[in-house]
C-alpha positions in Angstrom: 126.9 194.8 -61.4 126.6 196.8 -64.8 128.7 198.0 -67.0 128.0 202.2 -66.9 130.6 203.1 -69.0 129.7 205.6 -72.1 131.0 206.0 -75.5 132.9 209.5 -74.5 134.3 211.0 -77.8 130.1 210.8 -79.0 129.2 212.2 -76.0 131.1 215.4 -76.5 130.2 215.8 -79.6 126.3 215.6 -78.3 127.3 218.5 -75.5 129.5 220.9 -78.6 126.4 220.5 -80.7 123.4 221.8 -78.3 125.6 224.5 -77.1 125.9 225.4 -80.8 122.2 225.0 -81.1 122.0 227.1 -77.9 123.9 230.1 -80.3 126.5 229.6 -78.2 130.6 228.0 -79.6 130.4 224.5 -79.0 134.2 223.9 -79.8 135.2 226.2 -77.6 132.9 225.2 -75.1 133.8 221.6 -75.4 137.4 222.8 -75.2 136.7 224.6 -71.6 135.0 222.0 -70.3 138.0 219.1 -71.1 140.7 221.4 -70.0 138.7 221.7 -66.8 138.1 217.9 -66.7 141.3 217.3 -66.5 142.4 218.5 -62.9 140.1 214.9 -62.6 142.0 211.6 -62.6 141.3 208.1 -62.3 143.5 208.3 -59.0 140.9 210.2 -57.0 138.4 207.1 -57.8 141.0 204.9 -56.3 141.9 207.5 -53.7 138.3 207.2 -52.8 137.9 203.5 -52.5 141.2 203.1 -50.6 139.6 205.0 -48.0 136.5 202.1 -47.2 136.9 200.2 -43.9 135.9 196.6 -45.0 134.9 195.6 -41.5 132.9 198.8 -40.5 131.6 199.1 -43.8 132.1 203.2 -43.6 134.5 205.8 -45.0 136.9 207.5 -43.3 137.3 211.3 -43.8 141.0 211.1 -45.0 144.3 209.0 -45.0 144.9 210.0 -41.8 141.7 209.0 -39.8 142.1 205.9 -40.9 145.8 205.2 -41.0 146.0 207.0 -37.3 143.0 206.0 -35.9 143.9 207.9 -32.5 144.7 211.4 -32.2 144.7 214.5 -30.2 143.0 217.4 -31.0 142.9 220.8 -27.8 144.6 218.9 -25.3 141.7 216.1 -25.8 142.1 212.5 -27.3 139.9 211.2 -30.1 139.5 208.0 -32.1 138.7 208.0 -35.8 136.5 205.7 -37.3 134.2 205.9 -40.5 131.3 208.5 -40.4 128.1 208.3 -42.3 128.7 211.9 -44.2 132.2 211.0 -45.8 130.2 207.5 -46.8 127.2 209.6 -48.3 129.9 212.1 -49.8 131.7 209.3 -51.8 128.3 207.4 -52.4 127.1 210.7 -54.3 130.4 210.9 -55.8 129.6 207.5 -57.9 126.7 208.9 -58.8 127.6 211.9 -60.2 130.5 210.2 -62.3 128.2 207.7 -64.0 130.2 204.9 -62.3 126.6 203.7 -61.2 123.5 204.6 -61.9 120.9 202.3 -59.7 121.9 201.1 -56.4 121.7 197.4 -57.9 125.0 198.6 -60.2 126.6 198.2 -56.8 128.0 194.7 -55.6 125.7 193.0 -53.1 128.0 192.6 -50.6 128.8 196.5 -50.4 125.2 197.5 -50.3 125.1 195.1 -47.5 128.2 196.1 -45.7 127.1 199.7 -45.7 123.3 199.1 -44.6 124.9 197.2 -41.8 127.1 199.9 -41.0 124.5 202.9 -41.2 122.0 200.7 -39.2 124.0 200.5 -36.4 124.3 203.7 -35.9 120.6 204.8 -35.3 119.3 204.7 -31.9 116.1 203.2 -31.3 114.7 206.0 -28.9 115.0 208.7 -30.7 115.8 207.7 -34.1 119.0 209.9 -34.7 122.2 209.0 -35.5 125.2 208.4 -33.2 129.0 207.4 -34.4 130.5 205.9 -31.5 133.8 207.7 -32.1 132.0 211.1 -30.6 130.8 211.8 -27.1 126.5 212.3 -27.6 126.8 215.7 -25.2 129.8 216.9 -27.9 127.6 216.6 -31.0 126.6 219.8 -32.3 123.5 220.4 -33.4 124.3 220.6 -37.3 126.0 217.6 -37.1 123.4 215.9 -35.5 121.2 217.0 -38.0 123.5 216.5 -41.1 124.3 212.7 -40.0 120.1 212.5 -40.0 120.0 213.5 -43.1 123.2 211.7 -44.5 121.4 208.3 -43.7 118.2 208.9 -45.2 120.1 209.6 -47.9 122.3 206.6 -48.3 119.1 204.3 -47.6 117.8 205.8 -51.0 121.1 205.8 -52.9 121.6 202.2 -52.0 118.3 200.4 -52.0 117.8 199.6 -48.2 115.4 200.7 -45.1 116.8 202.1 -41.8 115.8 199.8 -38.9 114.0 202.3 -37.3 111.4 205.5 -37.8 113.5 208.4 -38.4 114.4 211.5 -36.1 112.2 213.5 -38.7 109.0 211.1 -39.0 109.1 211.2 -35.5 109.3 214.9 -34.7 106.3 215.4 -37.1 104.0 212.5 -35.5 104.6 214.2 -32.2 104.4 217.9 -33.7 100.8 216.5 -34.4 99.9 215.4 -30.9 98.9 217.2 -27.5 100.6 214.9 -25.4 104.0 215.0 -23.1 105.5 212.9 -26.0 105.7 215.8 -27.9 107.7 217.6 -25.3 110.2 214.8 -25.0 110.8 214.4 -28.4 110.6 218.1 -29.8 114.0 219.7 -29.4 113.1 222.7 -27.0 113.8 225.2 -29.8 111.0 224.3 -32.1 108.2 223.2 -29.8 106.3 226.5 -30.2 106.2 229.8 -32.4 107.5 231.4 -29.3 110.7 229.7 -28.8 111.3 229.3 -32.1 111.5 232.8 -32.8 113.8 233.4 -29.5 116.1 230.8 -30.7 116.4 231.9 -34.3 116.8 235.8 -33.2 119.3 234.8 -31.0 121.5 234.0 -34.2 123.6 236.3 -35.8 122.1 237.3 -39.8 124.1 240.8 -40.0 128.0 239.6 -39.4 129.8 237.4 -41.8 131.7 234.1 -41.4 131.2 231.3 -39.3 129.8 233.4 -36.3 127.8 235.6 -38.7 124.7 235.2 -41.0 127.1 232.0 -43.0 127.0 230.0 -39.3 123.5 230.8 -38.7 122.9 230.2 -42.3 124.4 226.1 -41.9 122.5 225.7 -38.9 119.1 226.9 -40.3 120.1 224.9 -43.4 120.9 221.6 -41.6 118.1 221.8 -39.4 115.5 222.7 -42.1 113.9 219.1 -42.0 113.3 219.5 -38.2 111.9 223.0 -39.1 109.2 221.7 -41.2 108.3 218.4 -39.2 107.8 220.8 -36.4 105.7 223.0 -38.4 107.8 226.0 -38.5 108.5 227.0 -42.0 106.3 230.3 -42.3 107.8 231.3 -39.4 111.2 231.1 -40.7 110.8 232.2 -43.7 108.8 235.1 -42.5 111.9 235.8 -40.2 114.9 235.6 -43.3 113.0 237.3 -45.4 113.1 240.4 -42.8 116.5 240.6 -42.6 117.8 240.1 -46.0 119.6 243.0 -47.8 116.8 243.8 -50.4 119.3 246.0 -52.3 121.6 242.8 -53.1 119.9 239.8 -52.3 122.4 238.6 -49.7 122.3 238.2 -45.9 125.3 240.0 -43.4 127.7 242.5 -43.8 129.6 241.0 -47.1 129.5 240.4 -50.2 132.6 238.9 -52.5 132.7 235.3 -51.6 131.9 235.7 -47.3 128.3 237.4 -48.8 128.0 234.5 -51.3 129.0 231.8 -48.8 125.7 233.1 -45.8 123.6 233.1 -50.1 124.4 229.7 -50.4 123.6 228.5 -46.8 120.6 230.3 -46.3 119.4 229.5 -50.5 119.5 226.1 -49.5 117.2 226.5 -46.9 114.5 228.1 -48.9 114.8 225.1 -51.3 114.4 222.5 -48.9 111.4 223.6 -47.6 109.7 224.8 -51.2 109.6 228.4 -50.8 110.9 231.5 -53.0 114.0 233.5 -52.7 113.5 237.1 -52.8 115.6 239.1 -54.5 117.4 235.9 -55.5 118.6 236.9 -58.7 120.0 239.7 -57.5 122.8 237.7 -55.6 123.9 236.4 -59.3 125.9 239.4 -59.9 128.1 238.8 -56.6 128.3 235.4 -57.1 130.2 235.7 -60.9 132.3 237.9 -59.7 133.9 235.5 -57.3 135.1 233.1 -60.4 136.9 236.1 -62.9 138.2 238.4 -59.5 141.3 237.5 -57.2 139.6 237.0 -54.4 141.3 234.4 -52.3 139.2 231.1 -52.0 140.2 230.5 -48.7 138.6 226.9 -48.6 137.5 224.5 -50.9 133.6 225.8 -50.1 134.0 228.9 -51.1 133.9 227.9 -55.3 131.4 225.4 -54.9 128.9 227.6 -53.4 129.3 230.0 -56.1 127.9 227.0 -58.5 125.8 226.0 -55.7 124.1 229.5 -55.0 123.6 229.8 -58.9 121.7 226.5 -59.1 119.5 227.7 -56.1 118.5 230.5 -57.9 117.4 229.3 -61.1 115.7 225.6 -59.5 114.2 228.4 -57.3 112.8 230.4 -59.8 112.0 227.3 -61.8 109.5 225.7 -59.0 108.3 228.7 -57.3 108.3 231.7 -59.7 105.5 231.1 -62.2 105.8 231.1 -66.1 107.7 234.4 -65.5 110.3 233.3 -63.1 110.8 229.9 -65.5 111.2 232.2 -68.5 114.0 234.0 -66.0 115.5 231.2 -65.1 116.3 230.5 -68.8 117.4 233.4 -69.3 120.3 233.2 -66.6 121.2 230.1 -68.2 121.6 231.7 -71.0 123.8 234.4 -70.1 125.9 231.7 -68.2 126.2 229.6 -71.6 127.7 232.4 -73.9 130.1 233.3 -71.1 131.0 229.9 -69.9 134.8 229.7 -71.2 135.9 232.3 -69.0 133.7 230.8 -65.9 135.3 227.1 -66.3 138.5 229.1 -66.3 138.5 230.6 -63.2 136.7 227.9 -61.7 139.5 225.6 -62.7 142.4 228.0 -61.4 140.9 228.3 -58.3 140.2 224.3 -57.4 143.4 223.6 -59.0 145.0 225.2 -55.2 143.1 222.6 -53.7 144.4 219.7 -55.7 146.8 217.2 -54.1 149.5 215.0 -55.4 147.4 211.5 -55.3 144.5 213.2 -56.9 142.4 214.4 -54.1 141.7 217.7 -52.6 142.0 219.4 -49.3 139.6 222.0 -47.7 142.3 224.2 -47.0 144.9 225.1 -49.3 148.1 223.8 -47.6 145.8 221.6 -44.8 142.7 219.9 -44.4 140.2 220.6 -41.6 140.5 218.5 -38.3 137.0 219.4 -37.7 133.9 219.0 -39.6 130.8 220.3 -38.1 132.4 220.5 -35.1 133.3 217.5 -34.8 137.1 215.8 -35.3 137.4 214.0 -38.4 141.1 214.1 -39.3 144.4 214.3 -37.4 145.3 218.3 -37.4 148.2 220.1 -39.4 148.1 217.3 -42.1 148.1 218.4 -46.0 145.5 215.7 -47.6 142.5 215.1 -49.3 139.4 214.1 -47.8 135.7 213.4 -48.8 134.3 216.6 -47.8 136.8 218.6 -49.9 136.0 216.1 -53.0 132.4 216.9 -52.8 133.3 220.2 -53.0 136.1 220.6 -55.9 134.5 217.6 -58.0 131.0 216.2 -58.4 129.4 218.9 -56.2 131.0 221.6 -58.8 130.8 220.3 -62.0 127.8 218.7 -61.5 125.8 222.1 -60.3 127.4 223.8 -64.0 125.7 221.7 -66.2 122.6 222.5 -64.1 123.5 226.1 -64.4 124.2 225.9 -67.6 120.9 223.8 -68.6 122.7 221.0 -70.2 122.5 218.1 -67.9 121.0 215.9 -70.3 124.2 216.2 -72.0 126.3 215.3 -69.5 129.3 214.0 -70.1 132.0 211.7 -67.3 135.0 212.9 -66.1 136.3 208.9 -66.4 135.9 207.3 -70.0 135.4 203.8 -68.5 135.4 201.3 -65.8 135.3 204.0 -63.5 133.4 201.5 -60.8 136.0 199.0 -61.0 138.7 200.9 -60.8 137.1 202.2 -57.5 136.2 199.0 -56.2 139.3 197.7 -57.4 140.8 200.0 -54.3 139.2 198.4 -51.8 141.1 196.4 -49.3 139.4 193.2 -48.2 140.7 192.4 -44.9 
């Protein structure tokens, strides 16, 4: 295990000084950025590691999935175990905070207690993964796909192979094929152009919220791996760009944060499969506006994917837009860098309604969510953190403003030291 810890006080001064360079104030950038670091403590590391199931090798979502471990939830009864996105969400976490850097700055036995724990999950015939705590005919499919997704993802971050092909690798070999194989292991939406487009008409791209374009939005999203392995892309992509808004970017009815929130979604689609946004700086303007208005952020979401839709944009224009969308992308940037004060401000104010006594943060303002993806993660009405919502009001936000901003080379830790054993330090060995 190595020591990641950075000599801080030097590493402001590095950040202050390229913003200078930049013509923008580095002392007063330097000062936003602290007083916006500090809604981070050392207690959400130890929050985080306290919430590490020793035996399973997992994360629970919250305090209560794993200190309740049965609940009800509509008249039905569910257990609570760990789940491979709240592991993946904490994994990333670490990352993002320089308490590692390399999966070997993790200790052995955690890498291994981990692999273990995602490896049992995957099913042999179909290469998917299943948590034993949810009914197979109950998943949705965006859970399904997320969870997928989630272990890939920890096999990388952690140095280890899954014990079997994955759900993608093999919808792509059997894409390939005429055989009956491919018809057994296609999902019936994506076996042709024709049922394809049926499925993804069927979804709603001019209402807002969770049954409007931001629902049809996650599920494109999450299922944009099984898009491309099916050889699909052009055809989606065809299809959004039809029925975008050309006048502002967006997708739906909304704008404020419900038009940025279907952006974001649907944003993140285009840059999984490494294709342009159109119009996509045009959705800039709505997303700023959420940080300096009053709108209500009414979940933890809503102020990441501000940062999140930002960073699509400019990555976007960055790979796909030629020497004159690079040179635009810069020039967003920018903008963003002279302004930035007043943006950490806002962002601040509105995470800070997330924020909980021991340091985490909820999804909702006064709750968290019992369900994530449509599945239960958390015993309802309780007011805690949980991973999801950290994702969202730490790493996944400050992370995505030093993109924005262009100054992730100067990065600098929320945590001035030891960040990794303070974390593990949390960790009850049972």
């Amino acid at each position: 295990m190595k020591n990641t810890s950075v000599n801080i006080e030097a590493a402001w001064k590095r950040l202050g000084d390229e913003v200078t360079r930049r013509g923008g104030d580095g002392d007063a950038f330097v000062a936003a950025m602290k007083d916006y670091y500090s809604i981070y403590t050392p207690d959400l590391l130890r929050w985080a590691g306290a919430l590490f199931d020793y035996e399973i090798g997992g994360f629970y979502f919250s305090n209560s999935s794993r200190d309740v471990r049965v609940a009800e939830y509509r008249g039905k009864t569910y257990h609570f175990r760990p789940d491979v996105e709240s592991t993946m969400q904490c994994i990333n976490f670490l990352y993002a905070v320089r308490a590692v850097n390399a999966p070997e700055d993790f200790p052995e036995w955690f890498r291994n207690k981990v692999r273990d724990f995602v490896s049992s999950l995957q099913d042999p015939e179909d290469g998917f993964i299943y948590h034993p705590q949810w009914e197979r005919e109950s998943i949705t499919p965006s859970r399904l796909a997320r969870d997928m997704h989630w272990a890939i993802g920890l096999a990388k971050k952690l140095g280890f192979s899954l014990p079997y092909p994955t759900a993608h690798d093999r919808i792509k070999a059997a894409a390939e094929k005429k055989t009956d194989e491919k018809e057994s292991l296609i999902p019936e939406n994506f076996r042709s152009r024709e049922a394809f487009l049926e499925y993804i008409s069927s979804l709603n791209w001019q209402g807002s919220g969770t049954t409007g374009a931001y629902g049809a939005g996650n599920r494109i999203a999450a299922e944009s791996k099984l898009i491309e392995a099916a050889g699909l892309t052009d055809v989606a992509v065809e299809f959004l760009n039809s029925v975008q808004n050309p006048e502002n970017g967006l997708w739906g009815d909304a704008e404020g944060y419900d038009g940025n929130n279907a952006f974001m979604k649907i944003s993140a689609f285009y840059d999984a499969v490494k294709r342009p946004i159109p119009n996509a700086t045009k959705a800039i303007k709505n997303a700023l506006s959420c940080l300096v208005t009053d709108e209500f952020a009414r979940t933890s979401c809503y102020n990441f994917n501000v940062w999140y839709s930002i960073l699509n944009v400019i990555a976007n224009l960055r790979r796909f837009g030629g020497e004159e969308g690079a040179r635009e992308a810069s020039a967003i940037s920018d903008m963003l860098l002279l302004d930035a004060p007043k943006y950490l401000k806002g962002t601040k104010e509105k995470i800070l309604t997330f924020r909980k006594p021991d340091g985490s943060f909820s999804c909702l303002t006064t709750s968290t969510t019992p369900i994530s993806q449509g599945m239960p993660v958390a015993v309802e009405g309780t007011n805690e953190g949980d991973f999801n919502a950290l994702a969202l009001n730490s790493s996944g936000t400050f992370v995505r403003i030093y993109a924005c901003l262009g100054l992730s080379d100067f990065f600098v830790p929320p945590f001035s030291e030891n960040s990794l054993e303070i974390f593990l330090s949390a960790i009850k060995k049972n």
